[in-house]
NUPA-10851 format. One record per residue (C-alpha): residue number from 1; residue in three letters; z, y, x. Coordinates in nm, 2 decimals, decimal comma. Layout:
BEGIN
(rec NUM "ALA" (Z Y X)) ...
END
This chain:
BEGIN
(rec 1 "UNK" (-0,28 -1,94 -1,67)) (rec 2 "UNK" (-0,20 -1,60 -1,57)) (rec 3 "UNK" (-0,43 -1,42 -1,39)) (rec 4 "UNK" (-0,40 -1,25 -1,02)) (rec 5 "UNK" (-0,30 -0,85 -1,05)) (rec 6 "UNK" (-0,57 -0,81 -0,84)) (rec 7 "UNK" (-0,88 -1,00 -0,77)) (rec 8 "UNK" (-1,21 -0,94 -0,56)) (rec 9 "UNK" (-1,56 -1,20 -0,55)) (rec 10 "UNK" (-1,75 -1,14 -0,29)) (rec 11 "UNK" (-1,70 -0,77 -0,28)) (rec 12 "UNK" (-1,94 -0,57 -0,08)) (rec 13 "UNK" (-1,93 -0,22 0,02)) (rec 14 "UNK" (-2,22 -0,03 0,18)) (rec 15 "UNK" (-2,22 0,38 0,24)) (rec 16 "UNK" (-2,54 0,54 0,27)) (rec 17 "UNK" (-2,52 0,77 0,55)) (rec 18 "UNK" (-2,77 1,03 0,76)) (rec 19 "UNK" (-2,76 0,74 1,02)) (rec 20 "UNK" (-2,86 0,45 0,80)) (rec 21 "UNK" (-2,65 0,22 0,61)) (rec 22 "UNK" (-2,27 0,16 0,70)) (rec 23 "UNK" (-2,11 -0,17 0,58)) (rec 24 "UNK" (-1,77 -0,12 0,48)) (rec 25 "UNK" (-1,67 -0,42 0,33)) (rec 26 "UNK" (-1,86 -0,76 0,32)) (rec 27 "UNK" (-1,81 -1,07 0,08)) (rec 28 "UNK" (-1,45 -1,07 0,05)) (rec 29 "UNK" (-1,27 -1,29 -0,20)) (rec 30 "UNK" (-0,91 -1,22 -0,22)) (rec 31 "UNK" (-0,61 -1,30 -0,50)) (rec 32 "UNK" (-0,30 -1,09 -0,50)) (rec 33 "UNK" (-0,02 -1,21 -0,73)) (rec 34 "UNK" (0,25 -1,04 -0,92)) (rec 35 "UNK" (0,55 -0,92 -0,74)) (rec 36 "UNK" (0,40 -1,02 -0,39)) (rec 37 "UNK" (0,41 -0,77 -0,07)) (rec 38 "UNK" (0,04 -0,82 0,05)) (rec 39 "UNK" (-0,06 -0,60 0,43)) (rec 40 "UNK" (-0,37 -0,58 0,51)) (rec 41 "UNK" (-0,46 -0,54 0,88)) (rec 42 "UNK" (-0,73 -0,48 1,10)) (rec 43 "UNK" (-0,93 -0,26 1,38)) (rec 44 "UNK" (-0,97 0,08 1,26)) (rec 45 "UNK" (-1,29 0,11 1,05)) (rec 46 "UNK" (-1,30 -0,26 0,94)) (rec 47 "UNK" (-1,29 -0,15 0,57)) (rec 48 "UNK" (-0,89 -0,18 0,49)) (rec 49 "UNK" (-0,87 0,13 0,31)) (rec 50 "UNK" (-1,15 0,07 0,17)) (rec 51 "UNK" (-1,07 -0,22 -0,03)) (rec 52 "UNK" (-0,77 0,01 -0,18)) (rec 53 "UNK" (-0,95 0,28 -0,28)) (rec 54 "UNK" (-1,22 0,10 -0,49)) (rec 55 "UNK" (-0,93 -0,09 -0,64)) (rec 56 "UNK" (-0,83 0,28 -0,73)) (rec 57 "UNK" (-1,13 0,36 -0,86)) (rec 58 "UNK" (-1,18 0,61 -0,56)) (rec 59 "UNK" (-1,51 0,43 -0,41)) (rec 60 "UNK" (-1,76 0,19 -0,60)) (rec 61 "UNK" (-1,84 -0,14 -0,46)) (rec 62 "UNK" (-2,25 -0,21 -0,41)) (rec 63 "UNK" (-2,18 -0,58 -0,49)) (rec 64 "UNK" (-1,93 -0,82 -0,65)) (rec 65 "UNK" (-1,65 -0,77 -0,85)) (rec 66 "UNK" (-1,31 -0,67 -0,81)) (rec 67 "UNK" (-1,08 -0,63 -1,17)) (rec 68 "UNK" (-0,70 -0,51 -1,15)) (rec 69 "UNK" (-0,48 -0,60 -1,43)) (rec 70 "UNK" (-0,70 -0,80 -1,56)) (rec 71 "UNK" (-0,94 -0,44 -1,60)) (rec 72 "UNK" (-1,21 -0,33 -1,46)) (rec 73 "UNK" (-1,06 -0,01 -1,15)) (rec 74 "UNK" (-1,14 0,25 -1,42)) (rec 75 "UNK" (-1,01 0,10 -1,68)) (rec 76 "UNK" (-0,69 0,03 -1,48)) (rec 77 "UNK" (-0,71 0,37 -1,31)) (rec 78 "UNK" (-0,68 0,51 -1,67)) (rec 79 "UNK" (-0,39 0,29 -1,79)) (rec 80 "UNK" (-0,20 0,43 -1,50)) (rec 81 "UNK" (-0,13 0,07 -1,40)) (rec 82 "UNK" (-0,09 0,17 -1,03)) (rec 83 "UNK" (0,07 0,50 -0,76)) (rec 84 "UNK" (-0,13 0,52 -0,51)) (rec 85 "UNK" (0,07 0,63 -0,19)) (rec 86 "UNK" (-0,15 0,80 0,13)) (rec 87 "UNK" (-0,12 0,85 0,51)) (rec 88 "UNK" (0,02 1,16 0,42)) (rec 89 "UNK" (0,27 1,28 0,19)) (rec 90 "UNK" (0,06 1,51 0,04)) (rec 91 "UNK" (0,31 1,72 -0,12)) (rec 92 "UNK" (0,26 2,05 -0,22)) (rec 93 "UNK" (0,48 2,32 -0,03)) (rec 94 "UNK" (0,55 2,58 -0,29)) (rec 95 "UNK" (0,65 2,28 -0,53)) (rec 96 "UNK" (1,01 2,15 -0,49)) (rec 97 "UNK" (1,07 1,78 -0,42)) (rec 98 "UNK" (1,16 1,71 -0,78)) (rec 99 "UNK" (0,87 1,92 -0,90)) (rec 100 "UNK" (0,59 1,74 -0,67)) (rec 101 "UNK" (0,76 1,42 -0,85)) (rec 102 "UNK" (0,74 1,60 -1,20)) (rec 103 "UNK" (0,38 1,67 -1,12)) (rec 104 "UNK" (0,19 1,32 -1,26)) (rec 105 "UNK" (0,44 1,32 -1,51)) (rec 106 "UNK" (0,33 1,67 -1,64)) (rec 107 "UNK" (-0,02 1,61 -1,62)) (rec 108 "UNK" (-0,02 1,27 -1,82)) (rec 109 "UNK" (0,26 1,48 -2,10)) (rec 110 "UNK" (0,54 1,31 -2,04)) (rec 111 "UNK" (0,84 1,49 -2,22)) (rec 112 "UNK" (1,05 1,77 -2,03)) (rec 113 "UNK" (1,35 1,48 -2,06)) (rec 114 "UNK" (1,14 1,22 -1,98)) (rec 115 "UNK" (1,04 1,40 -1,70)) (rec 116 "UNK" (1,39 1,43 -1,53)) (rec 117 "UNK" (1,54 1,09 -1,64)) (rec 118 "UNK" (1,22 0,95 -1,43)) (rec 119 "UNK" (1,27 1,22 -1,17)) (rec 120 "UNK" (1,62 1,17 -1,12)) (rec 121 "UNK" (1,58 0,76 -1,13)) (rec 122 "UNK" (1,33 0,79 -0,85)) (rec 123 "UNK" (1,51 0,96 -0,61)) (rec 124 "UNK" (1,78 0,76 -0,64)) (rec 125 "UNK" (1,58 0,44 -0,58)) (rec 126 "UNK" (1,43 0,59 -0,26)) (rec 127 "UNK" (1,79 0,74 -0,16)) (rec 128 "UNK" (1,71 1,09 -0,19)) (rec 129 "UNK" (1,94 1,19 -0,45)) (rec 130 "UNK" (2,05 1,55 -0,41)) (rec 131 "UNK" (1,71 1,64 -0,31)) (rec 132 "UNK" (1,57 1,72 -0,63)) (rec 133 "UNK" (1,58 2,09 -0,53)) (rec 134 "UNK" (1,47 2,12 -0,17)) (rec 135 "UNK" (1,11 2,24 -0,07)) (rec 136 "UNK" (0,89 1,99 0,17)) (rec 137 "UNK" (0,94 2,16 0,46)) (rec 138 "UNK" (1,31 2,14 0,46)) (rec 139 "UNK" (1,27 1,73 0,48)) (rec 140 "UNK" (1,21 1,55 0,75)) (rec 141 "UNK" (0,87 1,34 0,79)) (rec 142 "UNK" (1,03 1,00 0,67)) (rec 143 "UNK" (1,22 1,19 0,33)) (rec 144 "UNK" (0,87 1,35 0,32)) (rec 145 "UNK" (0,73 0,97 0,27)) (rec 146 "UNK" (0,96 0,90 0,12)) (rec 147 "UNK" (0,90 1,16 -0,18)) (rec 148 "UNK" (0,57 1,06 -0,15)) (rec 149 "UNK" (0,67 0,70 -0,29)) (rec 150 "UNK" (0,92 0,81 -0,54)) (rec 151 "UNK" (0,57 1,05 -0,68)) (rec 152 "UNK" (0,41 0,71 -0,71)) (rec 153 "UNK" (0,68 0,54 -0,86)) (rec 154 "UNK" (0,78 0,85 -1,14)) (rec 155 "UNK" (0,56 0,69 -1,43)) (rec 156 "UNK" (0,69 0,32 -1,34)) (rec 157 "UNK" (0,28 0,18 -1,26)) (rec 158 "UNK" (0,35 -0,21 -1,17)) (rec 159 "UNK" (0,12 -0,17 -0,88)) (rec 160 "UNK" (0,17 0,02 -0,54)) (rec 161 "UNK" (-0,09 0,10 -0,32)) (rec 162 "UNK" (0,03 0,19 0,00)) (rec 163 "UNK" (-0,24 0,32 0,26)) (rec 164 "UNK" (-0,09 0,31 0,60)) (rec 165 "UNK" (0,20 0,53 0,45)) (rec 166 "UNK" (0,44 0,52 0,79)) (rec 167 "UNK" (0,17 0,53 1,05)) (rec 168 "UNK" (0,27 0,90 1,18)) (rec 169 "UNK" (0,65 0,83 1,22)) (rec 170 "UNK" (0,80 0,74 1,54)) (rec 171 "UNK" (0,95 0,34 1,58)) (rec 172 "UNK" (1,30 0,40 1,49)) (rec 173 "UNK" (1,21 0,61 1,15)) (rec 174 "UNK" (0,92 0,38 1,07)) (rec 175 "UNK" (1,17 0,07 1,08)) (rec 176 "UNK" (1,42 0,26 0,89)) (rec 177 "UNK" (1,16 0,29 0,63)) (rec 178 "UNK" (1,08 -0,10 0,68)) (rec 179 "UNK" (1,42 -0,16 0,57)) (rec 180 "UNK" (1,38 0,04 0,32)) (rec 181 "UNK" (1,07 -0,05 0,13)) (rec 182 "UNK" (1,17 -0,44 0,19)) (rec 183 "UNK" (1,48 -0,32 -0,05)) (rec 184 "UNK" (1,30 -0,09 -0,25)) (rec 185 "UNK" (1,03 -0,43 -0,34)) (rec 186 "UNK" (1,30 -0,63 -0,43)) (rec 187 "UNK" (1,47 -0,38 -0,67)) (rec 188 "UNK" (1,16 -0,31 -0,86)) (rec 189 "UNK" (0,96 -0,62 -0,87)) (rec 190 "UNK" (0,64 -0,44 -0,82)) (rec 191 "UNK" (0,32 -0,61 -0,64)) (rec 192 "UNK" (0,26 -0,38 -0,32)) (rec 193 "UNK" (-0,10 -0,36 -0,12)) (rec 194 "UNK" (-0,01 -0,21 0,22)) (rec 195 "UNK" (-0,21 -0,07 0,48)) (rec 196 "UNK" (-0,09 -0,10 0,84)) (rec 197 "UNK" (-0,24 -0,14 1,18)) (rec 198 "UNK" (0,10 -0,28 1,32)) (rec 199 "UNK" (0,10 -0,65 1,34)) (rec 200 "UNK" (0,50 -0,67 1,36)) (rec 201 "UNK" (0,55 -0,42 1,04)) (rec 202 "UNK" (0,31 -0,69 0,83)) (rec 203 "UNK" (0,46 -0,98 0,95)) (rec 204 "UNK" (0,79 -0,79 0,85)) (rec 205 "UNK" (0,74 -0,63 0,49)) (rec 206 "UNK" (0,49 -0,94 0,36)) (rec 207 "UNK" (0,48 -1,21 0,15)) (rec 208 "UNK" (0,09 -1,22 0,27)) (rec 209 "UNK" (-0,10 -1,07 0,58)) (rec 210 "UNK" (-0,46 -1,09 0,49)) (rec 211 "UNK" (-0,64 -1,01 0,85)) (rec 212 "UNK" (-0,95 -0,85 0,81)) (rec 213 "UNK" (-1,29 -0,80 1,08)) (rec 214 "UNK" (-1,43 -0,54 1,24)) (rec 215 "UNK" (-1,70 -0,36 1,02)) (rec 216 "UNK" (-1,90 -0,49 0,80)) (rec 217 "UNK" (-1,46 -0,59 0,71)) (rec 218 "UNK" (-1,45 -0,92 0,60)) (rec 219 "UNK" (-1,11 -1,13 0,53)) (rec 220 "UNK" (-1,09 -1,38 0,86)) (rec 221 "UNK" (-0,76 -1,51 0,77)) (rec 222 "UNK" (-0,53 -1,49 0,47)) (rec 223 "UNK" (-0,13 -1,59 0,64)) (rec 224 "UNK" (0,13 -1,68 0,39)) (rec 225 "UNK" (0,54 -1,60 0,52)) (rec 226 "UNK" (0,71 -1,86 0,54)) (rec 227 "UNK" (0,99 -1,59 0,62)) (rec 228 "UNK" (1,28 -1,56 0,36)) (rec 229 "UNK" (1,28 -1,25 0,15)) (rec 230 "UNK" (1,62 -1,16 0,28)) (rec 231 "UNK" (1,49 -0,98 0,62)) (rec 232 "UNK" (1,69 -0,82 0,83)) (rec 233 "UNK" (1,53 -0,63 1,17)) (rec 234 "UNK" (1,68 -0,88 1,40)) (rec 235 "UNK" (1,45 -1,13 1,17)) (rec 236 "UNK" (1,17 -1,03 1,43)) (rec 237 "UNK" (1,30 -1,20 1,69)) (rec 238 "UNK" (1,29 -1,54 1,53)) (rec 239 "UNK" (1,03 -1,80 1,66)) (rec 240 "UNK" (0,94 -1,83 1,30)) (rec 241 "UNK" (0,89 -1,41 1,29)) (rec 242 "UNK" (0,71 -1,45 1,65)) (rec 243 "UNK" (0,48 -1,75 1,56)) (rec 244 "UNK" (0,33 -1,56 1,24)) (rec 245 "UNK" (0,32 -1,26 1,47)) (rec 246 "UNK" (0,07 -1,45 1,73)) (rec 247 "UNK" (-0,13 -1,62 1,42)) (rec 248 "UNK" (-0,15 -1,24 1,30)) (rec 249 "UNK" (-0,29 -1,15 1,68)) (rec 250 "UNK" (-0,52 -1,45 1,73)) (rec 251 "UNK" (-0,65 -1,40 1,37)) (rec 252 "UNK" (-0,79 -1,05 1,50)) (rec 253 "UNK" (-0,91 -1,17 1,83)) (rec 254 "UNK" (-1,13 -1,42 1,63)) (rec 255 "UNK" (-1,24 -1,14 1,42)) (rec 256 "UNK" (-1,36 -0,99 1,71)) (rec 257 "UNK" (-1,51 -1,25 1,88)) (rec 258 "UNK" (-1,74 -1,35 1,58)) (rec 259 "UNK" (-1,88 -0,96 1,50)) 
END
């Protein structure tokens, strides 16, 4: 049987602060398969990013286990078997584009032609071919993500952790990017955590909407699509797109209700 990509038992996450203890995460069991789109959404603070980042190794649960390929985060983290995208692109302004992509490359010693056959394949899977040479500041916020993913995608990880990566960018850019990403998924095959506070861009990009509580964040509801992994926009104003929609809502109304 093969196991889930990533799995968590009754994780638990506490931060020690100045004001006493702060419960990020609480109990949560969770299976994410390979090749599925999994958002996670929630209030702010109800431990969403959280649950990435100690599956990145960036934050060490107090209880439970969580293992990710199979490996413990470390181990994974040092197999380079996921990118890690953030809320901001995070590139690096005297770099060009190509050169913020070469940058995980050089640093793990990929060869120089390794480096721009996987440069130049990137860009092209996030359309942003003929970019290679331009400086961040001469791309707009979306191509700036956009870069951001094709960083994250340079050394070909099967995992994609995406922490609210579109929040900042208006409607008509962010479903752009939607669009995107959805084609981007089904390109690649790769299993994608995604971080979002919009209940319309989950329902949208996922194969599963896990709906998480206010803090101490526990899962309240895990929604499987029934949606068809052909999605256009206009997909959101199907009854099928709108009932998922109001599970999504009710889930976090329920979440609130039981804190």
């Amino acid at each position: 049987m093969q196991y889930p990509v990533i799995s968590a038992r009754n994780l638990s996450l506490t931060f020690q602060t100045n004001d006493g203890p702060v419960h990020a995460l609480k109990d949560v069991n969770l299976d994410i398969g390979k090749g599925e789109f999994v958002s996670f959404i929630g209030p702010s603070g109800c431990g969403k990013t959280t649950f990435l980042r100690v599956a990145a190794d960036l934050e060490q649960p107090t209880a439970g286990e969580i293992t990710v390929n199979g490996m413990t985060p470390e181990e994974a983290r040092k197999s380079r078997a996921y990118g890690y995208v953030f809320q901001a692109a995070g590139l690096y302004p005297w770099r060009t584009i190509g050169g913020n992509i070469r940058l995980p490359l050089e640093i793990m010693g990929y060869s120089k032609a390794d480096q721009a056959e996987r440069v130049k394949r990137t860009l092209e899977l996030v359309d942003l071919a003929g970019f290679e040479k331009k400086y961040p500041w001469q791309l707009s916020g979306g191509m700036q993500q956009r870069a951001s993913i094709a960083r994250a995608l340079a050394f070909d990880a099967d995992i994609l952790l995406m922490d609210e990566p579109f929040g900042a960018l208006d409607e008509i850019v962010r479903d752009h990017l939607n669009e995107q990403l959805l084609a981007l998924w089904a390109r690649t095959e790769k299993t994608i955590a995604f971080v979002t506070h919009s209940i319309p861009e989950a329902v949208y990009l996922s194969t599963k909407i896990v709906v998480m509580s206010p803090r101490p964040g526990r899962v309240t509801d895990v929604i499987e699509s029934t949606l068809p992994r052909e999605r256009p926009l206009e997909i959101r104003d199907t009854p099928e797109f709108i009932a998922i929609a109001h599970r999504v809502r009710e889930g976090l109304r329920a979440g609130h209700e039981d804190v």
